[in-house]
C-alpha positions in Angstrom: -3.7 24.7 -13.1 -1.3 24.5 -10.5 -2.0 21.4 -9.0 -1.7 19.9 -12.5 1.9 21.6 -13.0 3.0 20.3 -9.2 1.8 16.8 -10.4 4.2 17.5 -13.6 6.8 18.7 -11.0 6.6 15.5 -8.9 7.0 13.0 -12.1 9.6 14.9 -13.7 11.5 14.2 -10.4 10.6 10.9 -10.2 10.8 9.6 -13.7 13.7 11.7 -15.5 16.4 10.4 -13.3 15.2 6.7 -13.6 15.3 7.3 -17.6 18.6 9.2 -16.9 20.4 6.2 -15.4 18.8 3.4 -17.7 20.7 5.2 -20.7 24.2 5.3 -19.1 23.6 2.0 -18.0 22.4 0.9 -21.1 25.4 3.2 -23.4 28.1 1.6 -20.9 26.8 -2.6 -21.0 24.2 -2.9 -23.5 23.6 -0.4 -26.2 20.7 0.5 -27.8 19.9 0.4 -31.4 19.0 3.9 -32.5 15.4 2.2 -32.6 15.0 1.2 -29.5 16.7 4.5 -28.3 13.7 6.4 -29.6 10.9 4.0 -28.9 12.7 4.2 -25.0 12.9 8.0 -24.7 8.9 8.1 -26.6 7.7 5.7 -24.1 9.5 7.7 -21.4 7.7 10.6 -22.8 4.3 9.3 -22.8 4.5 7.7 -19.1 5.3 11.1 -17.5 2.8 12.6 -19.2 0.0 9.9 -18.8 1.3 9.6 -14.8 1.2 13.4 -14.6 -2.6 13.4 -16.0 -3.3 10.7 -13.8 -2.0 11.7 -10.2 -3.7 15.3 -11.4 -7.3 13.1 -11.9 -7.0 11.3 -8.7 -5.7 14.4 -6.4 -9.3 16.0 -7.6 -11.7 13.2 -7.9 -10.6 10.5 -5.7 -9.3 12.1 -2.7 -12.4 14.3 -2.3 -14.5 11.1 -3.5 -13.4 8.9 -0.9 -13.1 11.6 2.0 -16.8 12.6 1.3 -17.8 8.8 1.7 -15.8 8.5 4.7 -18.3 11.5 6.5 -20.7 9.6 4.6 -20.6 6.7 6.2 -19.6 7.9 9.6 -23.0 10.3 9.8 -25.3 7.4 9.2 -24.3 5.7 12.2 -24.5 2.1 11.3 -22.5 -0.8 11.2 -23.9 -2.5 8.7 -23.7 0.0 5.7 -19.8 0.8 7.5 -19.0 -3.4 7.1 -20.7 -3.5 3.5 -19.5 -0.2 1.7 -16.1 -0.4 3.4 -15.8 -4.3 2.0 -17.5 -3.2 -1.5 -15.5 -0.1 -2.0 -12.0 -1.9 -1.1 -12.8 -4.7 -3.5 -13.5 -2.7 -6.4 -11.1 -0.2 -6.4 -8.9 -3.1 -5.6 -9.7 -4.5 -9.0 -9.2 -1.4 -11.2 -5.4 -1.4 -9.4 -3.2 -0.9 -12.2 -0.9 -2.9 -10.4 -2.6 -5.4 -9.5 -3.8 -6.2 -13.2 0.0 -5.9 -14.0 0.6 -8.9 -11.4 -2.0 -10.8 -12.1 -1.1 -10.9 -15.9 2.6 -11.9 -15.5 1.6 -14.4 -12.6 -0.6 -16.3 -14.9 1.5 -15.7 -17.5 4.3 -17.6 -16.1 2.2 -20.5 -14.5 1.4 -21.5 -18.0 -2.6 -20.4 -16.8 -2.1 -22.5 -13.2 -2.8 -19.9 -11.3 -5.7 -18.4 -13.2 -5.6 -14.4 -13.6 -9.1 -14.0 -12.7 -9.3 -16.1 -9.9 -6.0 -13.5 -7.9 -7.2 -10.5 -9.1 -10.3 -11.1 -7.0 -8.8 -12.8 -3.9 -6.6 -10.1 -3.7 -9.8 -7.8 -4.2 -11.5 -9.6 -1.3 -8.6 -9.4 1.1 -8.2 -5.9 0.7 -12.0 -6.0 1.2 -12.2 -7.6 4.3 -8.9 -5.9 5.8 -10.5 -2.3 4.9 -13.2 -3.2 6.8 -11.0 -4.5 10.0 -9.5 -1.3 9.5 -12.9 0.9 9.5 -14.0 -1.1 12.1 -10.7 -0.2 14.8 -11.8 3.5 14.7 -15.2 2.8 15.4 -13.5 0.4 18.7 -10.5 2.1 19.4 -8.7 -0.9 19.0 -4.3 -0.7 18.9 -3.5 -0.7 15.3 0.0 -3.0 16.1 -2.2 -5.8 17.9 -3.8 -6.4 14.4 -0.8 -6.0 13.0 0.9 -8.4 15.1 -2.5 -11.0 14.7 -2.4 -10.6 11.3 1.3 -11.4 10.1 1.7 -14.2 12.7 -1.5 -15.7 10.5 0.8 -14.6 7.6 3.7 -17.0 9.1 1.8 -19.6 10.1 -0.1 -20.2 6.9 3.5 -19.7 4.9 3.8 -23.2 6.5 1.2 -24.7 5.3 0.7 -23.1 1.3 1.6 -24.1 -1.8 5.7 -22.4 -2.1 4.7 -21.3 -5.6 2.2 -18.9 -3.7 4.0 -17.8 -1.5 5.9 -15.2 -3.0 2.8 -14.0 -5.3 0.9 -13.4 -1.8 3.8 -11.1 -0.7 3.7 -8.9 -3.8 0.1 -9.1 -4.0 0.4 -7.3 -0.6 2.9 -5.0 -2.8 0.6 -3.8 -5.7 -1.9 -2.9 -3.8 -0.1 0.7 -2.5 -1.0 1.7 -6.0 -1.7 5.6 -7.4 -5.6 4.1 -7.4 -5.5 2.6 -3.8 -3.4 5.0 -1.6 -5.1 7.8 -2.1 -8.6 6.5 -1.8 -7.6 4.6 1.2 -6.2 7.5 3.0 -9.0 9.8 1.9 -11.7 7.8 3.1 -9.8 7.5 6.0 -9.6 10.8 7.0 -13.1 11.6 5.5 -14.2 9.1 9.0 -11.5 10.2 11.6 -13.1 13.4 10.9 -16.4 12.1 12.4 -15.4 9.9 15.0 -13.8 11.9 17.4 -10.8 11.0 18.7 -7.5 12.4 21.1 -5.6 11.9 17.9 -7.9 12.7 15.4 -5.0 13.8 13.0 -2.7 10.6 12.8 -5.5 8.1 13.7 -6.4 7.7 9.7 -2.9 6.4 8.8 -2.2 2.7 9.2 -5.4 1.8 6.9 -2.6 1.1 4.0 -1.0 -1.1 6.6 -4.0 -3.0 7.2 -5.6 -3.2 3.7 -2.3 -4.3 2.0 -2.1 -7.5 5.2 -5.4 -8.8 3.1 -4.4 -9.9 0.2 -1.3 -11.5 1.5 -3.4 -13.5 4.2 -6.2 -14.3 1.2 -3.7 -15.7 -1.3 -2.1 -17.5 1.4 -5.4 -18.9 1.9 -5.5 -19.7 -1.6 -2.6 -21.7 -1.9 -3.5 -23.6 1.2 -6.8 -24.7 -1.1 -4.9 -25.8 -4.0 -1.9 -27.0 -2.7 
């Protein structure tokens, strides 16, 4: 119960003053109708409920979740189940990104159905995919989390170059959505859930960064994309 009411706490405080400001805005440049007025302060009513519920769901299912497949995968000792659940599992919970559906709907929506909805939703799944992996894969090395930083968005640069200019800006926010309420904590818990196996002389901060990392993929992969179709 009070991990639900804290997730209340931390919506209130996020949302109310958003809502706040909206309506002076809105009362001082464009009113509302007394219809609109309602259907705004209902919907505003709903969301922090439904985002309340929701952080509340993924604080006790997937943060535990993800940090017991982290030991998981950590205990079995091999590379190959590390490369193929850590590709699987960023795909997929990729995919059921909120935010990423969001995208990919207005993206094809205003592309007239160019840039199919489909087709993003799972390069951007495969990047993040591929870069969670990368990012499993430099605890098991030890490898310096700003080289493949540095790699990664000079191959950003270089390929901005070279794509189609309508996908360049989708690749940047694609890189955007994927820090969503579904993603983050998953990430991070599966994260820590392996830092906790491989020891390390900074065993504490070493699972941060894998946000970093996992949100450089689908940039890179769209920018691939539009490179293909140009």
């Amino acid at each position: 119960m009070k991990k639900l009411l804290n997730s209340f706490k931390e919506v209130l405080v996020s949302i109310l003053p958003m809502t706040v400001l909206i309506m002076i805005i809105s009362g001082i440049w464009a009113p509302f109708t007394s219809e609109m007025l309602v259907s705004f302060i209902g919907g505003a009513i709903m969301m922090m409920i439904g985002m309340a519920l929701f952080l509340f769901g993924a604080d006790i299912s997937m943060m535990e979740v993800g940090e017991r497949v982290g030991s998981f995968l950590v205990s079995r000792r091999s590379l190959k189940i590390l490369i193929a659940a850590g590709f699987f599992v960023g795909m997929f919970v990729t995919i059921a990104e909120p935010d990423v559906q969001v995208l990919a709907g207005q993206v094809a929506a205003v592309s007239d159905g160019t840039i199919n909805r489909t087709m993003l939703i799972a390069v951007v799944g495969v990047g993040v995919g591929i870069f969670l992996v990368i990012a499993l894969l430099r605890f098991v090395f030890q490898m310096k989390l700003y080289h493949i930083l540095i790699v990664g968005y000079i191959a950003v640069f270089a390929l901005s170059f070279f794509t189609n200019p309508e996908m360049a800006p989708v690749a940047f926010d694609s890189g955007g959505v994927t820090t969503g309420p579904i993603t983050v904590p998953f990430i991070l818990s599966l994260g820590s859930g392996i830092t906790s196996g491989v020891r390390t002389s900074r065993e504490g901060t070493d699972s941060f960064g894998m946000v970093a990392l996992s949100s450089l993929g689908p940039v890179l992969a769209v920018m691939i994309l539009g490179v293909i179709f140009r």
